[in-house]
N, C-alpha and C positions, 0 to 999 in steps of 0.2 A: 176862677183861676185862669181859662183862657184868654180873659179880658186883658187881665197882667200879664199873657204871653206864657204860661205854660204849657206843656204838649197835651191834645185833647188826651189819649192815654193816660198820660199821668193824673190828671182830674180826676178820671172816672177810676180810676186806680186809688187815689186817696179815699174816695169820695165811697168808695167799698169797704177801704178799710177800715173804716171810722164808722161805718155803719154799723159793722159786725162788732168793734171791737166791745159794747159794752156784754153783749151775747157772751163773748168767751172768757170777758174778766170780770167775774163776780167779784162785789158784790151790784150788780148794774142799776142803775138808776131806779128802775122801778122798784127794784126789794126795798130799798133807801121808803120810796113815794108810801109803801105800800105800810112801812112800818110805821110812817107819819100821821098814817091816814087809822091805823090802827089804835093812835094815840100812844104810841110808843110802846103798849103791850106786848108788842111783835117785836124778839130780837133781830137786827141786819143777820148777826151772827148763826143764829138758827135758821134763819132764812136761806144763808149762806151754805149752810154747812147741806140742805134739804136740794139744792141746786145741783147743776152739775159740775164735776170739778176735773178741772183740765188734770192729762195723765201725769204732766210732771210735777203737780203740785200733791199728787194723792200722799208719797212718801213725808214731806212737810206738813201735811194734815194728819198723819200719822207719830210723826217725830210731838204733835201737841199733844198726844193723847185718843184718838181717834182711831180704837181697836178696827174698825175695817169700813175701806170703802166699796158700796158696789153699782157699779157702773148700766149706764142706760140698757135694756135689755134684760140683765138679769132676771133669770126666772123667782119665780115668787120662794118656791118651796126651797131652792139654792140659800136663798137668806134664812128661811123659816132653821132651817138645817143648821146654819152657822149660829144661828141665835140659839137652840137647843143646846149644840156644844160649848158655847160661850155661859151660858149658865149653869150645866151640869158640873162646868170644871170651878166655878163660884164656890 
């Protein structure tokens, strides 16, 4: 990009963005590789859904059906907890 005369900043500015950007928008290349490689037994979509999912898509993953997301961190027993009440109320 320097060579064509863009500003050194701005290169190394794209050149970040595009790094990261498969990281934040699943489904990223490699779920794709990893399903192929699995012989397709592997859904993208489950693969997808087991990822992390950016915060303003959680309500849109919700709106398909997708009783609760939880987010990196979460303690173990927090879920175990919500799974209890989610099938109690079954």
């Amino acid at each position: 990009m320097i060579k064509h005369g863009y500003p050194r900043l701005f290169a190394v500015n794209v050149t970040i963005s595009g790094s990261l950007q498969p990281l934040l928008l699943p489904p990223s290349h490699n779920m794709i590789i990893y399903s192929l490689a699995a012989g397709g037994t592997v859904s993208v979509a489950q693969l997808f859904m087991g990822g992390i999912i950016p915060a303003p898509d959680v309500l849109t993953v919700k709106e398909y059906g997708v009783a609760e997301v939880f987010g990196p961190g979460t303690p173990t027993s927090a879920i175990v907890d919500y799974v209890k009440a989610w099938y109690a109320a079954q």
